[in-house]
Biopython code that builds the backbone (N, CA, C, O; Angstrom):
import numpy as np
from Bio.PDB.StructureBuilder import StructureBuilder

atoms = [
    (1, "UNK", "N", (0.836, -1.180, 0.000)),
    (1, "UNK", "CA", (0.000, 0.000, 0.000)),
    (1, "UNK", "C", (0.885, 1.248, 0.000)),
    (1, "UNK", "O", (1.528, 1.483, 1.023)),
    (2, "UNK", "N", (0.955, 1.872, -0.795)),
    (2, "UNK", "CA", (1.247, 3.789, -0.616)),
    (2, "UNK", "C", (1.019, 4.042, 0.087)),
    (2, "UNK", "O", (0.030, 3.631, 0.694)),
    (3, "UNK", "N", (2.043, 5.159, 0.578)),
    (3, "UNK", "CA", (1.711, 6.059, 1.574)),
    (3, "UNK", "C", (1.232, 7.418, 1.107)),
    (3, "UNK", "O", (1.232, 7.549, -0.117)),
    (4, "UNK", "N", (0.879, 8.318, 1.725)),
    (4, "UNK", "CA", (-0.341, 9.407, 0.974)),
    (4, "UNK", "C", (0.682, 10.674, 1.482)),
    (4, "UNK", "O", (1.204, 10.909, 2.572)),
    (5, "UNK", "N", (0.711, 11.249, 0.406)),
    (5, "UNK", "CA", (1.944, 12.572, 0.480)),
    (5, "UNK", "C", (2.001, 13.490, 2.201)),
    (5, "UNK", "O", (2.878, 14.167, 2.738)),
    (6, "UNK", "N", (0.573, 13.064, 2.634)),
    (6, "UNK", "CA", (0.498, 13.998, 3.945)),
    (6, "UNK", "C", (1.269, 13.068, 5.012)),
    (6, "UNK", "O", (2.109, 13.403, 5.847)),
    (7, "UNK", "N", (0.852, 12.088, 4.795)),
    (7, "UNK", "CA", (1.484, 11.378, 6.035)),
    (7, "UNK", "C", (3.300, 11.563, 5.973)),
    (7, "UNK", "O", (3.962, 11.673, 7.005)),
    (8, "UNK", "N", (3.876, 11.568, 4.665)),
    (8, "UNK", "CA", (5.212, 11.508, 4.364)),
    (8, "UNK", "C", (5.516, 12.806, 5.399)),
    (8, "UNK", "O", (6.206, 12.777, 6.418)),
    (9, "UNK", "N", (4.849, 13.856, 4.873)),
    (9, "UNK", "CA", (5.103, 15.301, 5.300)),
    (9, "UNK", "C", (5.446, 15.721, 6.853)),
    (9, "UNK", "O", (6.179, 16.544, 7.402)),
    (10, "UNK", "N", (4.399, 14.580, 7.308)),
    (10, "UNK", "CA", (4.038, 14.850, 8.934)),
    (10, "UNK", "C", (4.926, 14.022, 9.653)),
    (10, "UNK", "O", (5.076, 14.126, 10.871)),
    (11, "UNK", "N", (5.679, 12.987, 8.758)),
    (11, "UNK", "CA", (6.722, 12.519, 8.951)),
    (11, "UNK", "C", (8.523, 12.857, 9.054)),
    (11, "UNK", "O", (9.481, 12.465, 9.721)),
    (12, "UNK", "N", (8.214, 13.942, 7.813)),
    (12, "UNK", "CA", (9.061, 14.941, 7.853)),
    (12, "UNK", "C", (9.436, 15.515, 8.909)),
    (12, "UNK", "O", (10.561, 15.660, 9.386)),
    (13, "UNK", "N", (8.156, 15.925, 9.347)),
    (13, "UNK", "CA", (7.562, 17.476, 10.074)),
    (13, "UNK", "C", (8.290, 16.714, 11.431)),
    (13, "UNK", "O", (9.387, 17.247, 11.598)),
    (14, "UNK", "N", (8.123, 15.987, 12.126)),
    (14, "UNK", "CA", (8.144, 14.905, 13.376)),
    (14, "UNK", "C", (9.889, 14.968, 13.837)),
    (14, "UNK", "O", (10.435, 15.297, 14.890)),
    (15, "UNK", "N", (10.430, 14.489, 12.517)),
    (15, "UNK", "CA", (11.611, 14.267, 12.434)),
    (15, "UNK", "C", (12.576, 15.501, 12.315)),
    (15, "UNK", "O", (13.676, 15.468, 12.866)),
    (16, "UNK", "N", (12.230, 16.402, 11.716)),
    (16, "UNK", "CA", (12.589, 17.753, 12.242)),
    (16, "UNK", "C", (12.667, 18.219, 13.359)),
    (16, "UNK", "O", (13.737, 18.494, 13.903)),
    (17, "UNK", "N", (11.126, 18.432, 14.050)),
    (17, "UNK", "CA", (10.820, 19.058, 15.036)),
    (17, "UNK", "C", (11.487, 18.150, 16.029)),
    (17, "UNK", "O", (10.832, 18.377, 17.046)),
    (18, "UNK", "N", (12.500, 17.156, 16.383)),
    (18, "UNK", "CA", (13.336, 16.532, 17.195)),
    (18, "UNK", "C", (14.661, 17.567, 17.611)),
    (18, "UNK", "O", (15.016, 17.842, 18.757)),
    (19, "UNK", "N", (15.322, 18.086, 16.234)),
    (19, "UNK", "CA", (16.329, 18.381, 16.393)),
    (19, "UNK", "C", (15.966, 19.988, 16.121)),
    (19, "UNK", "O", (17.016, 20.597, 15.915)),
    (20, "UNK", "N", (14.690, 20.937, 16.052)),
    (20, "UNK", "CA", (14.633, 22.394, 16.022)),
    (20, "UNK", "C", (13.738, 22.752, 17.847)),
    (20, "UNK", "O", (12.870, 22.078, 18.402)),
    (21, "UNK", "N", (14.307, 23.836, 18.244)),
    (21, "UNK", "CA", (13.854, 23.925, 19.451)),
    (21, "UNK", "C", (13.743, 25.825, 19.753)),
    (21, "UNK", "O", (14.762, 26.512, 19.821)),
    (22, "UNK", "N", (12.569, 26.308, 19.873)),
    (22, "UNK", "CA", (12.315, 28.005, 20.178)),
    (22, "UNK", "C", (12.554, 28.126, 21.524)),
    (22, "UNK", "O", (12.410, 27.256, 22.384)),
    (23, "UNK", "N", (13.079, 29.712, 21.704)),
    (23, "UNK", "CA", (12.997, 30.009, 23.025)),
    (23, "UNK", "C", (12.726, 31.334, 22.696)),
    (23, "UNK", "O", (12.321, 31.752, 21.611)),
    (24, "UNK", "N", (13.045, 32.143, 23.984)),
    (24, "UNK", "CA", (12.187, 33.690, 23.256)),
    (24, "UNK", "C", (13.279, 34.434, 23.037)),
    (24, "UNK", "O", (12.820, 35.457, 22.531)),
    (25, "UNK", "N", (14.445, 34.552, 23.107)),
    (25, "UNK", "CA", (15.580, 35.221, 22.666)),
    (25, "UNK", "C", (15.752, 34.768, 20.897)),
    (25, "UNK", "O", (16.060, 35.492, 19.950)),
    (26, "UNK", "N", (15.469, 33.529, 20.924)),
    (26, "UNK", "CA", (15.204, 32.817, 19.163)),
    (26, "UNK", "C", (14.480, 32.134, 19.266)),
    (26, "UNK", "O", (14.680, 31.009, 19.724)),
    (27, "UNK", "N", (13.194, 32.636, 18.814)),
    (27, "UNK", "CA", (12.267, 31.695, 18.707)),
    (27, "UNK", "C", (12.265, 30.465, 17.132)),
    (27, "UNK", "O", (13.239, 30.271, 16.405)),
    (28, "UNK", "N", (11.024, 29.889, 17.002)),
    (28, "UNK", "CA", (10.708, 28.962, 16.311)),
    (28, "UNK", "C", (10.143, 30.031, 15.203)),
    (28, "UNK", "O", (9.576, 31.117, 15.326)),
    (29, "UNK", "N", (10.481, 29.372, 14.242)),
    (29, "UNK", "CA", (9.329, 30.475, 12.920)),
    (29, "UNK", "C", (8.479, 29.343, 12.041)),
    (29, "UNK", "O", (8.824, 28.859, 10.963)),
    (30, "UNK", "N", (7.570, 29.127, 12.615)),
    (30, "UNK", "CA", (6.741, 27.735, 12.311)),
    (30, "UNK", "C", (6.049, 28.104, 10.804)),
    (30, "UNK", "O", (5.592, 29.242, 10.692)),
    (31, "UNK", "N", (5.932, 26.965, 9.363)),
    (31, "UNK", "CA", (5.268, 27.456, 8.701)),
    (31, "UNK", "C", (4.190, 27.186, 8.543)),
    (31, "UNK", "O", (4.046, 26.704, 9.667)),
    (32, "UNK", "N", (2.855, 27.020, 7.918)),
    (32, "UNK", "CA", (1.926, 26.187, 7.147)),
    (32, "UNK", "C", (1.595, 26.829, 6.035)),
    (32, "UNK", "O", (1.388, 28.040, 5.945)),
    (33, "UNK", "N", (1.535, 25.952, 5.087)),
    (33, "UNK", "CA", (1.195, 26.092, 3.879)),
    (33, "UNK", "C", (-0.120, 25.349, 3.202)),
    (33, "UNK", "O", (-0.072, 24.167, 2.861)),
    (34, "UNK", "N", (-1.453, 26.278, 3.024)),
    (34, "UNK", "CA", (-2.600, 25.006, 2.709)),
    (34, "UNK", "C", (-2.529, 25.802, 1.135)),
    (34, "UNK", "O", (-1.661, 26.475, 0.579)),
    (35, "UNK", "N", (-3.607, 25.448, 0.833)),
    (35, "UNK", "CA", (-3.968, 25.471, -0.937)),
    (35, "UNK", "C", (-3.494, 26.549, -1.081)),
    (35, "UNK", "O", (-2.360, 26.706, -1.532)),
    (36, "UNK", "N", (-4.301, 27.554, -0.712)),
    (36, "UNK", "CA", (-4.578, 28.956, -1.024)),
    (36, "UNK", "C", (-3.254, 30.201, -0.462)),
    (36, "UNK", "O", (-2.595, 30.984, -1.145)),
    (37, "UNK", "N", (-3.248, 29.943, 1.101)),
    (37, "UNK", "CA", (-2.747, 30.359, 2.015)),
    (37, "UNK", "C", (-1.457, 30.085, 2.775)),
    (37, "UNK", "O", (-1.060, 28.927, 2.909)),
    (38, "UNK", "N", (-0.715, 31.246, 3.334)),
    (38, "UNK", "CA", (0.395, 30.573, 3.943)),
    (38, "UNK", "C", (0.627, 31.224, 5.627)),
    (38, "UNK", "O", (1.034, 32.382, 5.725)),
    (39, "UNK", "N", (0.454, 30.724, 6.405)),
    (39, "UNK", "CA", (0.578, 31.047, 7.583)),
    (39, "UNK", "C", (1.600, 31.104, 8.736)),
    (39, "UNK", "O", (1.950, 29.934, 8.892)),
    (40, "UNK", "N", (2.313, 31.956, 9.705)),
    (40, "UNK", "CA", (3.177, 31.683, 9.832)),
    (40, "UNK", "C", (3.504, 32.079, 11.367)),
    (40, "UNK", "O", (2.827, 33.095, 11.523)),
    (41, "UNK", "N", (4.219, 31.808, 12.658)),
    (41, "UNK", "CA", (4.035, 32.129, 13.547)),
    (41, "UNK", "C", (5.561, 31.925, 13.797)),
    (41, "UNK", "O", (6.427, 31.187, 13.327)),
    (42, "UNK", "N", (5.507, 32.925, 14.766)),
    (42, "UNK", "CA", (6.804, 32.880, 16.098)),
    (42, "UNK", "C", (6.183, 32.374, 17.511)),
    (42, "UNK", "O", (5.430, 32.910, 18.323)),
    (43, "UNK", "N", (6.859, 31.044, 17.450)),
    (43, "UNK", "CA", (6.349, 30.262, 18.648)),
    (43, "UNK", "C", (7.849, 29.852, 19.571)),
    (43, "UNK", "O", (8.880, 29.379, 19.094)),
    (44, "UNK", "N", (7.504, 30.296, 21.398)),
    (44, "UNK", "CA", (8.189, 30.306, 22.148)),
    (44, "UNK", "C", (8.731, 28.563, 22.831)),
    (44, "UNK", "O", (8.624, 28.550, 24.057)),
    (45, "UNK", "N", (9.081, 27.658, 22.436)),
    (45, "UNK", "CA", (9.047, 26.328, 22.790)),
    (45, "UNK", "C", (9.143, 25.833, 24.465)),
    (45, "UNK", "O", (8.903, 24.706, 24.900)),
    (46, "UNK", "N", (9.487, 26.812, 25.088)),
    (46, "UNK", "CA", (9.813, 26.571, 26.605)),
    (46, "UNK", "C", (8.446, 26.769, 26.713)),
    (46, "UNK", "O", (7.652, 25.831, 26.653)),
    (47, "UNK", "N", (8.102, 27.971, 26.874)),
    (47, "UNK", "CA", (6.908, 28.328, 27.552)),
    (47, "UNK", "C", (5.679, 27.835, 26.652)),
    (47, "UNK", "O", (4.542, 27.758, 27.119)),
    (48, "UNK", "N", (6.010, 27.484, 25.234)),
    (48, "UNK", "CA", (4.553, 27.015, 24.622)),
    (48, "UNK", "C", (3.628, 27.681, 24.355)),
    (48, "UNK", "O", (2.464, 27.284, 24.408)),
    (49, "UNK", "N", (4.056, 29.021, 23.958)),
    (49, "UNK", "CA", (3.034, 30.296, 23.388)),
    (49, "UNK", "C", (3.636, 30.908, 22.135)),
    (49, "UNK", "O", (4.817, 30.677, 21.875)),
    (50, "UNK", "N", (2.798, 31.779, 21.236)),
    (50, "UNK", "CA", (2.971, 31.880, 20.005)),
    (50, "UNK", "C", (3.168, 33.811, 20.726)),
    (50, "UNK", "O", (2.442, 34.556, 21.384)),
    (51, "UNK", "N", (4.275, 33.893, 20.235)),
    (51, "UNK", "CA", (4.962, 35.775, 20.239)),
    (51, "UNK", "C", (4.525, 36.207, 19.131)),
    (51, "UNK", "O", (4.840, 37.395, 19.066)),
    (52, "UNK", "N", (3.762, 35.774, 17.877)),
    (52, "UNK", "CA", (3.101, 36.220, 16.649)),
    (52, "UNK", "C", (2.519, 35.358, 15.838)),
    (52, "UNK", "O", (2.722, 34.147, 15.930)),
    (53, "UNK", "N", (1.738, 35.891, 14.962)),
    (53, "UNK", "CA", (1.518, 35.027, 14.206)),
    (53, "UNK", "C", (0.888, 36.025, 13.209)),
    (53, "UNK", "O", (0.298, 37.057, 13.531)),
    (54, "UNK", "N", (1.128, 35.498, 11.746)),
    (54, "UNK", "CA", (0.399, 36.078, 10.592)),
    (54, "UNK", "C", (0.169, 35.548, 9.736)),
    (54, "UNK", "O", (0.935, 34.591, 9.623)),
    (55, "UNK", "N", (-0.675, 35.627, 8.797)),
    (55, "UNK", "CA", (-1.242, 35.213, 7.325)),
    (55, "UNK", "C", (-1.024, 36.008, 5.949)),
    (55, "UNK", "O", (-0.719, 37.185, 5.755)),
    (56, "UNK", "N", (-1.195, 35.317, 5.368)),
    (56, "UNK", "CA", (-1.367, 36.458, 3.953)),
    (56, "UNK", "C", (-2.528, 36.594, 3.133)),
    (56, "UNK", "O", (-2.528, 36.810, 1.921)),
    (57, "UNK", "N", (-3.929, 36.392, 4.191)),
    (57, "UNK", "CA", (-5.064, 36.265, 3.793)),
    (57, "UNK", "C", (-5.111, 38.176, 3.097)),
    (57, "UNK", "O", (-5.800, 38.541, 2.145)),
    (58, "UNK", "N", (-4.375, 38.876, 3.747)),
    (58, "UNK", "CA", (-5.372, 40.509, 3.246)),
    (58, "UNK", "C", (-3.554, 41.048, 2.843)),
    (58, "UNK", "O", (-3.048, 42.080, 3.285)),
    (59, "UNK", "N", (-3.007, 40.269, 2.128)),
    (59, "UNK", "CA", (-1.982, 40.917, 1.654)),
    (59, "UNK", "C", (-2.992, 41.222, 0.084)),
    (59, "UNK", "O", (-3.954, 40.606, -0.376)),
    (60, "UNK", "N", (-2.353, 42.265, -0.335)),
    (60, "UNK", "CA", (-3.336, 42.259, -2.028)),
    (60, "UNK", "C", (-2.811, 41.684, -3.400)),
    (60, "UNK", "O", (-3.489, 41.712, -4.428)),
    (61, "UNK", "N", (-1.617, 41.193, -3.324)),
    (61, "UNK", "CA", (-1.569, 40.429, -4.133)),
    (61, "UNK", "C", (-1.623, 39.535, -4.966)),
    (61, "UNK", "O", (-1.655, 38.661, -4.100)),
    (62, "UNK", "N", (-1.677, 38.751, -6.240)),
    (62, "UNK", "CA", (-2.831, 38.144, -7.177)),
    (62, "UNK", "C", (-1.546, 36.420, -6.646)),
    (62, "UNK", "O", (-1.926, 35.394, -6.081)),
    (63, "UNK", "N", (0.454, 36.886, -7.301)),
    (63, "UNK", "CA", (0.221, 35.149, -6.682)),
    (63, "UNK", "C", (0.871, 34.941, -5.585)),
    (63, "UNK", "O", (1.290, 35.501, -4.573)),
    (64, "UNK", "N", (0.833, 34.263, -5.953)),
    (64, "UNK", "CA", (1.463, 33.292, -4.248)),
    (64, "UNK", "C", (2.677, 33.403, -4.005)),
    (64, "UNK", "O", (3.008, 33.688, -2.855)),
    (65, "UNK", "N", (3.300, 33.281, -4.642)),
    (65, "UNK", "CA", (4.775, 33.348, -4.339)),
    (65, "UNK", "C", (5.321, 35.148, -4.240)),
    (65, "UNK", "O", (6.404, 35.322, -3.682)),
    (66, "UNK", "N", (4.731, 36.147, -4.661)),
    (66, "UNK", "CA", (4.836, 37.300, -4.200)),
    (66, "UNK", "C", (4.198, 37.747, -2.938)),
    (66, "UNK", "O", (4.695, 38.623, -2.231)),
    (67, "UNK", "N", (3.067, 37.119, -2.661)),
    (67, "UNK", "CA", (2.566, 37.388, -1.520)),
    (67, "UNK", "C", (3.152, 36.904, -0.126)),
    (67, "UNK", "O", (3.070, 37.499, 0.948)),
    (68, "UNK", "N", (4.012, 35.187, -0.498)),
    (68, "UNK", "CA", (5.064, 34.498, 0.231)),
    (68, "UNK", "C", (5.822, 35.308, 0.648)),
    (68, "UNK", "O", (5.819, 35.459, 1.870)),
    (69, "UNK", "N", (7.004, 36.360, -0.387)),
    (69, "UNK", "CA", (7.617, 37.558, 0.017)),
    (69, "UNK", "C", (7.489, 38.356, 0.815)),
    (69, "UNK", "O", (8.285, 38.433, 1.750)),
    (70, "UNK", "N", (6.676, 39.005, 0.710)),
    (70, "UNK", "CA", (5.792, 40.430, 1.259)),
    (70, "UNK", "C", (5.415, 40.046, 2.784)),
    (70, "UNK", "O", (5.530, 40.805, 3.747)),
    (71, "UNK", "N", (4.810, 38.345, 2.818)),
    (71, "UNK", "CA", (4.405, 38.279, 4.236)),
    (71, "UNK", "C", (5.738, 37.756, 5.119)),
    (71, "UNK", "O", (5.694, 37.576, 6.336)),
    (72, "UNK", "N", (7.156, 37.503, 4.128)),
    (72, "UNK", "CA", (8.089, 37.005, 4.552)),
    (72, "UNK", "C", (8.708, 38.901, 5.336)),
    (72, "UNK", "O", (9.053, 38.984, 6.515)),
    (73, "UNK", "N", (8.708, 39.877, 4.593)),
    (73, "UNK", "CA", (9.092, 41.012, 4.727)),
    (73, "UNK", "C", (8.669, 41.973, 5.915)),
    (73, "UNK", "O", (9.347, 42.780, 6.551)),
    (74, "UNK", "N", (7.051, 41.557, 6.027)),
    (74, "UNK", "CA", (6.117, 41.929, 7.353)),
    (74, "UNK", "C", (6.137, 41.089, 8.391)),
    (74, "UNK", "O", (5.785, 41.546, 9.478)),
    (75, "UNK", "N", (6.440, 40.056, 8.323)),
    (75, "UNK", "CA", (6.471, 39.573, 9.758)),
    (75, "UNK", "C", (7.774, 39.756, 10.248)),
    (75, "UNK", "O", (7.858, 39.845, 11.473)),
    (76, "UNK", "N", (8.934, 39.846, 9.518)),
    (76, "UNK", "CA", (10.321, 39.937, 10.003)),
    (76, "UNK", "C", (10.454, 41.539, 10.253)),
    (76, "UNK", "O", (11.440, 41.866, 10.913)),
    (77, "UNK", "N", (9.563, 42.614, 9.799)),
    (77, "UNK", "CA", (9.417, 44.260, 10.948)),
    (77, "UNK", "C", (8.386, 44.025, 11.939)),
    (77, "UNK", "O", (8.203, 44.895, 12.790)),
    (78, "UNK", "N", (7.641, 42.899, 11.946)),
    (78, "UNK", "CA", (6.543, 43.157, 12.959)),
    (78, "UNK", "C", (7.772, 41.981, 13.758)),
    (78, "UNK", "O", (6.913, 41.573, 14.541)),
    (79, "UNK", "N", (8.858, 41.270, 14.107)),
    (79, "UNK", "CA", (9.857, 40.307, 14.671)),
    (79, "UNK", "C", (10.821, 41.424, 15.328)),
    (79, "UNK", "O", (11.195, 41.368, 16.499)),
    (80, "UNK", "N", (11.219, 42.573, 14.306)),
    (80, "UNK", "CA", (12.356, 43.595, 15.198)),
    (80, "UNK", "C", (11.627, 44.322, 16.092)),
    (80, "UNK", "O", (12.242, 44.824, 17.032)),
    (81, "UNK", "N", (10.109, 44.535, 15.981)),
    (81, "UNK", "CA", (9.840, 45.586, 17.026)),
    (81, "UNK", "C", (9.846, 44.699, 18.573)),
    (81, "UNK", "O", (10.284, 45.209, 19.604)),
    (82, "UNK", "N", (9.323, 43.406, 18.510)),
    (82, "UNK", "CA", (9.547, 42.829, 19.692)),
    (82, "UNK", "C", (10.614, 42.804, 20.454)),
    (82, "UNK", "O", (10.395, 42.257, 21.535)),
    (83, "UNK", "N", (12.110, 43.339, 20.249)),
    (83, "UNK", "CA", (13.163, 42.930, 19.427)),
    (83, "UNK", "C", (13.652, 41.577, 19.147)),
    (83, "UNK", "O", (14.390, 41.021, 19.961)),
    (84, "UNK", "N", (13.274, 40.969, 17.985)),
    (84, "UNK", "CA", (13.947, 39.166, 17.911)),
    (84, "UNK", "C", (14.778, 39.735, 16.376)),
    (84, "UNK", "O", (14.174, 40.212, 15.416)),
    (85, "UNK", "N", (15.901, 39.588, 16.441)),
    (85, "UNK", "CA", (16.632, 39.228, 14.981)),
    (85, "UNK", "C", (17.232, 37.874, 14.636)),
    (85, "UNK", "O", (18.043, 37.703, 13.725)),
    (86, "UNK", "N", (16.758, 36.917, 15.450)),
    (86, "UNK", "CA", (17.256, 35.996, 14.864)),
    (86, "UNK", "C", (16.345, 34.556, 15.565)),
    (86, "UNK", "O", (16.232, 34.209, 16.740)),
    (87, "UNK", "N", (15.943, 34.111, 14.643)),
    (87, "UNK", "CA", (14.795, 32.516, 14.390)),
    (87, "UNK", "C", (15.095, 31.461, 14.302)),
    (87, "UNK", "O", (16.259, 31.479, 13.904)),
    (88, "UNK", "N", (14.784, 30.508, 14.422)),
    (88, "UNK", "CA", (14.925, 29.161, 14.017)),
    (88, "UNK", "C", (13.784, 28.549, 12.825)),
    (88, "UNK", "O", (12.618, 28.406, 13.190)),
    (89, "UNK", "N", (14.078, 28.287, 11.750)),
    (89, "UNK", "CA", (13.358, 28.225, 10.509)),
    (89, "UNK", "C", (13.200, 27.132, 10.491)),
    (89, "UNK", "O", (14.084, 26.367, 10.105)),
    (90, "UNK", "N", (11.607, 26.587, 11.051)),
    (90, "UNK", "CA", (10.624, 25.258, 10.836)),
    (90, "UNK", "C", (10.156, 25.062, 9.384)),
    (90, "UNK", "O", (9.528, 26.089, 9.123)),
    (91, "UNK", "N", (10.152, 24.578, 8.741)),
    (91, "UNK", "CA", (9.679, 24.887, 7.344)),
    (91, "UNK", "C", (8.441, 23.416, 7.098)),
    (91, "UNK", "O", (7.918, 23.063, 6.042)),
    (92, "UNK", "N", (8.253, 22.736, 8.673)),
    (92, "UNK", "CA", (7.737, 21.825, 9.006)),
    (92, "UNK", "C", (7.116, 20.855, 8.188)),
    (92, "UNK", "O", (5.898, 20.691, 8.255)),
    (93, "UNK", "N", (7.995, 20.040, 7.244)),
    (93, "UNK", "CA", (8.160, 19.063, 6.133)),
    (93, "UNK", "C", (8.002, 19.656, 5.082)),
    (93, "UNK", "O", (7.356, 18.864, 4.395)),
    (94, "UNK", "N", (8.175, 20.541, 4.510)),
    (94, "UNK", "CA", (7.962, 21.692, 2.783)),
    (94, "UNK", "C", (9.381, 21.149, 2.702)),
    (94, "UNK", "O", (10.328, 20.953, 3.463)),
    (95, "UNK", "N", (8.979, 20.951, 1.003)),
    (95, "UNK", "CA", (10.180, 20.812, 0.632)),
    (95, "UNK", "C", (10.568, 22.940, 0.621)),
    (95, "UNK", "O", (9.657, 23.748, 0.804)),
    (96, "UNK", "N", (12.095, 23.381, 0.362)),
    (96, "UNK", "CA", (12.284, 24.498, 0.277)),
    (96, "UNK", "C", (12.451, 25.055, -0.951)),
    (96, "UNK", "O", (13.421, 25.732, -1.292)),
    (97, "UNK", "N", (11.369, 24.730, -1.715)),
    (97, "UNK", "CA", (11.371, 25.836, -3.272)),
    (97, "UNK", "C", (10.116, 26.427, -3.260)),
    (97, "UNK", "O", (9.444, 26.182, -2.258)),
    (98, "UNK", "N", (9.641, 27.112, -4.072)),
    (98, "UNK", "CA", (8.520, 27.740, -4.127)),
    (98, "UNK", "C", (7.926, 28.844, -3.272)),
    (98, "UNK", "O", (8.533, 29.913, -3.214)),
    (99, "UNK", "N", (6.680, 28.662, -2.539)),
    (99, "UNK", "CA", (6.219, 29.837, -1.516)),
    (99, "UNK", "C", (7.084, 29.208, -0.167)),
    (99, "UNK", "O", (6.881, 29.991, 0.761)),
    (100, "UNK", "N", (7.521, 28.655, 0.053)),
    (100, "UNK", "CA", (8.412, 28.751, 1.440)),
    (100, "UNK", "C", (9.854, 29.235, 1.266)),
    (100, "UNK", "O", (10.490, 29.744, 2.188)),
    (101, "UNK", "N", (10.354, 29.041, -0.021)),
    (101, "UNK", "CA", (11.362, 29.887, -0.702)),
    (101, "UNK", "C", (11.971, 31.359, -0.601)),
    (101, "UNK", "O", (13.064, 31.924, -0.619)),
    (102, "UNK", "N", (10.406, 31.684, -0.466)),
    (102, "UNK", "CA", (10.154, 33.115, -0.994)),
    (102, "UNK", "C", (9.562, 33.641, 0.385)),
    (102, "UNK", "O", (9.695, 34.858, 0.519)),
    (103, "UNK", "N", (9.030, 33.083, 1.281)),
    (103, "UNK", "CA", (9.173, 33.644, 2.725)),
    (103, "UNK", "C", (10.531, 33.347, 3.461)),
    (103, "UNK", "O", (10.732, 33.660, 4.635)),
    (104, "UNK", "N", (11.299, 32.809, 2.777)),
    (104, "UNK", "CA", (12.516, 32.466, 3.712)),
    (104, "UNK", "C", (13.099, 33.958, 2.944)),
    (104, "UNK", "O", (13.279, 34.859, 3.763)),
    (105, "UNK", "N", (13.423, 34.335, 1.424)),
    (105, "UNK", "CA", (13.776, 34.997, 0.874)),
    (105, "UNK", "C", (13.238, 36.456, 1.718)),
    (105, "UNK", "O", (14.220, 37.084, 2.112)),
    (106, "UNK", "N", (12.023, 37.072, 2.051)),
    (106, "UNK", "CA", (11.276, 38.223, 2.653)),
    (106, "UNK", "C", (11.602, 38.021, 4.040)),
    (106, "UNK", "O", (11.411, 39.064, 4.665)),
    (107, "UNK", "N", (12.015, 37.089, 4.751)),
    (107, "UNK", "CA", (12.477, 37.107, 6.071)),
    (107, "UNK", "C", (13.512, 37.792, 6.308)),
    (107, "UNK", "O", (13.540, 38.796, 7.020)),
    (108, "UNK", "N", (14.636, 37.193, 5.603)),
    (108, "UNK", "CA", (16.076, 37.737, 5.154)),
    (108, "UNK", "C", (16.385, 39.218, 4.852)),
    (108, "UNK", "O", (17.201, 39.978, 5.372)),
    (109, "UNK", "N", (15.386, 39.426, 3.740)),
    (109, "UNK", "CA", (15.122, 40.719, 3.041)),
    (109, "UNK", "C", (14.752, 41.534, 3.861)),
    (109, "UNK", "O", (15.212, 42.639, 3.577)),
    (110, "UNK", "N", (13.644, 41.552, 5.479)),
    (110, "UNK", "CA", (13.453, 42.005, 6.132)),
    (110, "UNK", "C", (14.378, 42.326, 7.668)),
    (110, "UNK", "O", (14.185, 43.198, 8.515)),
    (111, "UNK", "N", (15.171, 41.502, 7.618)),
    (111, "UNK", "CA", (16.651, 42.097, 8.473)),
    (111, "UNK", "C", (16.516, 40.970, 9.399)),
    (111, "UNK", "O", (17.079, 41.143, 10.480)),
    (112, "UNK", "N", (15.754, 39.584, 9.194)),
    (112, "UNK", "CA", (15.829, 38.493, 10.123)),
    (112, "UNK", "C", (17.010, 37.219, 9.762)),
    (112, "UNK", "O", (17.264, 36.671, 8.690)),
    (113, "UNK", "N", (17.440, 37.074, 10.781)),
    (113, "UNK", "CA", (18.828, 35.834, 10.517)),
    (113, "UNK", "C", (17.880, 34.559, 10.856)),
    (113, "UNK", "O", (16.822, 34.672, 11.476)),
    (114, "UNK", "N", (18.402, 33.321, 10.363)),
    (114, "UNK", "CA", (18.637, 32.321, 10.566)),
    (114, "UNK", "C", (19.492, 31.390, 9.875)),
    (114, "UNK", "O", (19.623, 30.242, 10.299)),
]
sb = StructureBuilder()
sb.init_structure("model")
sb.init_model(0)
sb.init_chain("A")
sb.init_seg("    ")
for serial, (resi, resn, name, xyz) in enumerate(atoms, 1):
    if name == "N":
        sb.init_residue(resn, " ", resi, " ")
    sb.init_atom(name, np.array(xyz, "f"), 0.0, 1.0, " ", f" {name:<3s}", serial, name[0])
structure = sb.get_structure()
């Protein structure tokens, strides 16, 4: 029997999340990626609370992979005002081309290390 691309992912995701760990001096920069949408949070791993989180539901752009940018660019000035410059990049089983590419690319672009 096949295995079904999600389960691979969450398998991924599992096996990652072993060896990536947030704290609030560097947090976690967790992604999700569904059809449409890409979502993205700064989550504290000690304490188990999210220091942000954003979407690119009301960015105005038509595709995806520019809008990936832009929300890569805004969450990394809405990251310095807390002050955090530097993350730990979950990309939580994505492979890294495409719209996770391009928020890693707007993270960067926005003055965030990892």
């Amino acid at each position: 029997m096949k295995k079904h691309h999600i389960n691979l992912r969450t398998r991924r995701h599992k096996r990652i999340r072993t060896k990536i760990f947030g704290s609030f001096e560097i947090p976690r920069l967790s992604v999700y990626r569904s059809q449409k949408h890409l979502f993205v949070q700064l989550i504290n791993d000690e304490k188990r609370i999210t220091l942000l989180g954003i979407n690119d539901k009301n960015i105005g752009e038509k595709q995806k992979i520019t809008k990936a940018k832009v929300l890569g660019k805004l969450i990394a000035e809405k990251a310095l005002q807390i002050p955090i410059t530097k993350v730990v990049f979950d990309r939580s089983g994505y492979a890294y081309h495409g719209r996770v590419k391009a928020l890693a690319e707007g993270l960067r672009e926005g003055g965030l290390n990892f």
